[in-house]
C-alpha positions in Angstrom: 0.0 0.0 0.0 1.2 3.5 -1.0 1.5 6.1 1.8 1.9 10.0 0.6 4.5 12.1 2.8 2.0 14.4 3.8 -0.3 12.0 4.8 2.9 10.2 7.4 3.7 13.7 8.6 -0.5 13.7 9.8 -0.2 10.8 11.3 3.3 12.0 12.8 1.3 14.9 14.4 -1.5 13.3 15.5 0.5 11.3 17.4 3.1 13.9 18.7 -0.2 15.5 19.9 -1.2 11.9 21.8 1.8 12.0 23.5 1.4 15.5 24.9 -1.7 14.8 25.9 -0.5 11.7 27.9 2.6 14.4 29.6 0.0 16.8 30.8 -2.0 14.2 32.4 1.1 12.7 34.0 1.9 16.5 35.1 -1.2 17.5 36.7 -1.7 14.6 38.8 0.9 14.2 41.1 3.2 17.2 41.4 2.8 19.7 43.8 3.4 23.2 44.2 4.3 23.5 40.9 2.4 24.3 37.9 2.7 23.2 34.0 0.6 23.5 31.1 0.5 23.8 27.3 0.1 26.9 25.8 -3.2 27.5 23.6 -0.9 28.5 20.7 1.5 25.5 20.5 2.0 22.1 22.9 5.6 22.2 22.3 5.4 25.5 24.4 4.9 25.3 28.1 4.0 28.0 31.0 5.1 26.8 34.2 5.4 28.2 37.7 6.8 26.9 41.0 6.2 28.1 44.4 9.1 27.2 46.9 7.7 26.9 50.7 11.0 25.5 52.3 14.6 25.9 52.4 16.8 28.3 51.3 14.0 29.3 48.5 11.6 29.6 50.3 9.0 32.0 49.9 10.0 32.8 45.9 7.8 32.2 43.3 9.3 31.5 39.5 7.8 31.6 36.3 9.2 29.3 33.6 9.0 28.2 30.1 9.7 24.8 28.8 10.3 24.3 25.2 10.4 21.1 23.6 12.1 20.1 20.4 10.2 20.0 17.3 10.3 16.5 16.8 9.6 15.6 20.6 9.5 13.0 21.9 11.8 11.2 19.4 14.7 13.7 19.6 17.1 13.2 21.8 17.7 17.0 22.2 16.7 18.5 25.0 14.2 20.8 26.0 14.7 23.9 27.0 13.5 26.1 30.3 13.9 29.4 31.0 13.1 31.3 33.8 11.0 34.5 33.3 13.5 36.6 36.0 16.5 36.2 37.4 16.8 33.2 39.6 20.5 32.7 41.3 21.4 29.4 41.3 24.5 27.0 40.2 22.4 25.4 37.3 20.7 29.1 36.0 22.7 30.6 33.4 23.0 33.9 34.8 22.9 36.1 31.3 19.9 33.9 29.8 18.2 32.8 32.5 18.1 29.0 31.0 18.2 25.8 33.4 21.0 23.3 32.8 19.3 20.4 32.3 22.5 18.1 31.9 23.2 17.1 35.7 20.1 15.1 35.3 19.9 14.6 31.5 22.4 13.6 29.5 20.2 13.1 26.3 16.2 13.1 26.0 15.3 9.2 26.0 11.5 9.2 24.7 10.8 5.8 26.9 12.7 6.8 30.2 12.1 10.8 30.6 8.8 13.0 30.5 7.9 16.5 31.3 7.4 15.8 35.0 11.1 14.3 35.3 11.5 18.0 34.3 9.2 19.7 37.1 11.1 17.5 39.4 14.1 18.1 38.8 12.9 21.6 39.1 12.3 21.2 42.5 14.8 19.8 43.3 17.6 22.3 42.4 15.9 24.7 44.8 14.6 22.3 47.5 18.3 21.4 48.4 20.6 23.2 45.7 24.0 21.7 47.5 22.4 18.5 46.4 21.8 19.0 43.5 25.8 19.7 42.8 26.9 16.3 44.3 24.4 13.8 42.9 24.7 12.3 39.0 21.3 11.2 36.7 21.4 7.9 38.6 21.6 9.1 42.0 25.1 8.8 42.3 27.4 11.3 43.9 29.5 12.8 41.8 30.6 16.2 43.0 30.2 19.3 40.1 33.2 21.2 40.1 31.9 23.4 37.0 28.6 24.5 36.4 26.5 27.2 34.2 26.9 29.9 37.1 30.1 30.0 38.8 29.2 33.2 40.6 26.8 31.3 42.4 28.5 28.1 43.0 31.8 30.1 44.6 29.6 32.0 46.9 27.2 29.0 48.1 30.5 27.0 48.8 32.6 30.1 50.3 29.7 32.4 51.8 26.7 30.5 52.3 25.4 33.5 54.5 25.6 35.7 51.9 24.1 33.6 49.6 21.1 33.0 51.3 20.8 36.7 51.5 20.8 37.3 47.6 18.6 34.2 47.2 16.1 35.8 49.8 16.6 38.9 47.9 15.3 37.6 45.0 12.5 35.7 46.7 11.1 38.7 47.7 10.9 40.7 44.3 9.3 37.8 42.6 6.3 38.3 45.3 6.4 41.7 44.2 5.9 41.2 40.5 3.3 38.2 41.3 0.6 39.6 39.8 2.1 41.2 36.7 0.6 41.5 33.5 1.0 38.5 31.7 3.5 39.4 28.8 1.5 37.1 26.0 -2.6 36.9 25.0 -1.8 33.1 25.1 -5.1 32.4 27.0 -3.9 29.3 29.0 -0.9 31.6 30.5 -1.2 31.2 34.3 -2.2 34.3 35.8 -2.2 34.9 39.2 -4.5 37.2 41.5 -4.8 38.6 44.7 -7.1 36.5 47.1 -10.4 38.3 47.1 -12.7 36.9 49.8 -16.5 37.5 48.1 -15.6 36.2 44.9 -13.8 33.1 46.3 -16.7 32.2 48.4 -18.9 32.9 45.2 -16.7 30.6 43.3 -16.9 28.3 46.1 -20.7 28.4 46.4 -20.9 27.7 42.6 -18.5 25.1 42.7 -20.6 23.1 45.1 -24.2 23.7 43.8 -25.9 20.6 42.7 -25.9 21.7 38.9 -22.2 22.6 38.6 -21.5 18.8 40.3 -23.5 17.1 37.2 -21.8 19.0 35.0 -18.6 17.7 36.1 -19.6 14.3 36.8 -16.7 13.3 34.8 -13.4 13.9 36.0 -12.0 17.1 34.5 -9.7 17.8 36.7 -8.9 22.0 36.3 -5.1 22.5 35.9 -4.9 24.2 39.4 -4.6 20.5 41.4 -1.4 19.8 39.6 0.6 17.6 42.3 3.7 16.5 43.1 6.3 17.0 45.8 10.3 16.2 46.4 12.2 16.8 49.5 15.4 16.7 47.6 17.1 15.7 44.9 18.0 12.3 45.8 14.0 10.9 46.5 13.4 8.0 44.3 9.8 6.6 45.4 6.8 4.8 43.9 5.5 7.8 42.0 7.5 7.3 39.0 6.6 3.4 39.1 2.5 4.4 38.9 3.7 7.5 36.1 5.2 4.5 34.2 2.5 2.3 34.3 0.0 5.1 33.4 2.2 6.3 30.2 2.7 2.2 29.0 -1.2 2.4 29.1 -1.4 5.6 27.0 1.3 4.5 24.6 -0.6 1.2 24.4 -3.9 3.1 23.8 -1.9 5.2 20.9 -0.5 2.3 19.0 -4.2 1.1 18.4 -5.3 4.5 17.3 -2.7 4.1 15.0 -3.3 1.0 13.3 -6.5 2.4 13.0 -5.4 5.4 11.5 -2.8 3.4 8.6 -5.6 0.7 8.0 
């Protein structure tokens, strides 16, 4: 049987868009105080945002994009996040805010990593950022002796105090600019706003009126209960086993759509 290109390149996206579908359902189960989600104009761009309540970080609140390869998930490239202001950290290039992804990635493997590995990692870096420099992909320690932000590295090894102090610096001008103007019309942006009393009991009310409840009969989840937490960079538990198991599943469910779709 005789295939056109254009008609492999459909299929190609149909099932690139599959697969994105399954990552965003693996992201807003289980992670927690951090936030992911496609934008409207393109899956291959995400909006993110992580809100650090412990530690060294805690109290700052960073906005994020992750950018994933054209061909994802079959390239081995890796994606790309940048942070929206200036985060100091060993692993945040200090003149592009980008993340260095290559303490924990060495290549992108399509049946080993996903987009929550990413979030996690995320986490990580600023849940214990001395961890972070000592442990390898496979939890092994192997002590980082260069890094994307040297600045930062000397000072957390040499002046710890005075570390903290920038860090805490930072933390509080990003709960400053919380509520900025979003700087896109990209309508699933994740815009955050001051707690208002009436209208969150409103919302609340409306939420739990018998109408709105058999509306949502079926679970559709809203992307605020994203989930997931790590206490540091080393915690390996049965999270990733159940993520696993779900994704086999959803690649399972794919393959049938299609050889539906080619026959």
């Amino acid at each position: 049987m005789w295939y056109s290109t254009e008609g492999k390149e459909e299929i190609a996206l149909i099932n690139q868009g599959y697969r994105l579908l399954a990552e965003y359902n693996l992201v807003k189960e289980e992670l927690k105080n951090i936030y992911a989600i496609p934008s409207y104009a393109s899956g291959l761009c995400w909006f993110g945002v992580i809100f650090v309540h412990g530690g060294i970080y805690a109290g700052s609140v960073f906005r994020f994009s992750i950018v994933l390869p054209d061909n994802f998930p079959e390239d081995v490239i890796l994606p790309t996040v940048v942070f929206s202001s200036v985060v100091i950290h060993p692993h945040v290039c200090p003149e592009t805010n980008t993340l260095d992804l290559s303490p924990f990635f060495k290549e992108w493997r399509k049946d080993q990593h996903h987009i929550w590995h990413i979030l996690r990692y995320i986490q990580a870096i600023f849940a214990d950022p001395e961890g972070s420099l000592c442990t390898g992909p496979a939890g092994d320690l192997v002590v980082m002796d260069e890094v994307v932000n040297m600045e930062a590295l000397n000072l957390l090894a040499k002046s710890r105090t005075e570390y903290i102090k920038r860090v805490q610096e930072r933390a509080i001008f990003s709960q400053l600019h919380i509520y900025d103007q979003p700087h896109t019309d990209d309508s699933h942006y994740i815009i955050l706003e001051p707690y208002c009393p009436e209208r969150h009991i409103k919302f609340m009310d409306h939420l739990n009126s018998p109408s709105w409840k058999e509306a949502t009969s079926v679970d559709c989840s809203s992307p605020s209960e994203f989930l997931g937490h790590i206490d540091s960079s080393r915690e390996l538990d049965e999270e990733e086993v159940t993520h696993l198991e779900k994704l086999q599943h959803g690649q399972n469910m794919e393959s049938q759509r299609e050889e539906t779709v080619v026959s």
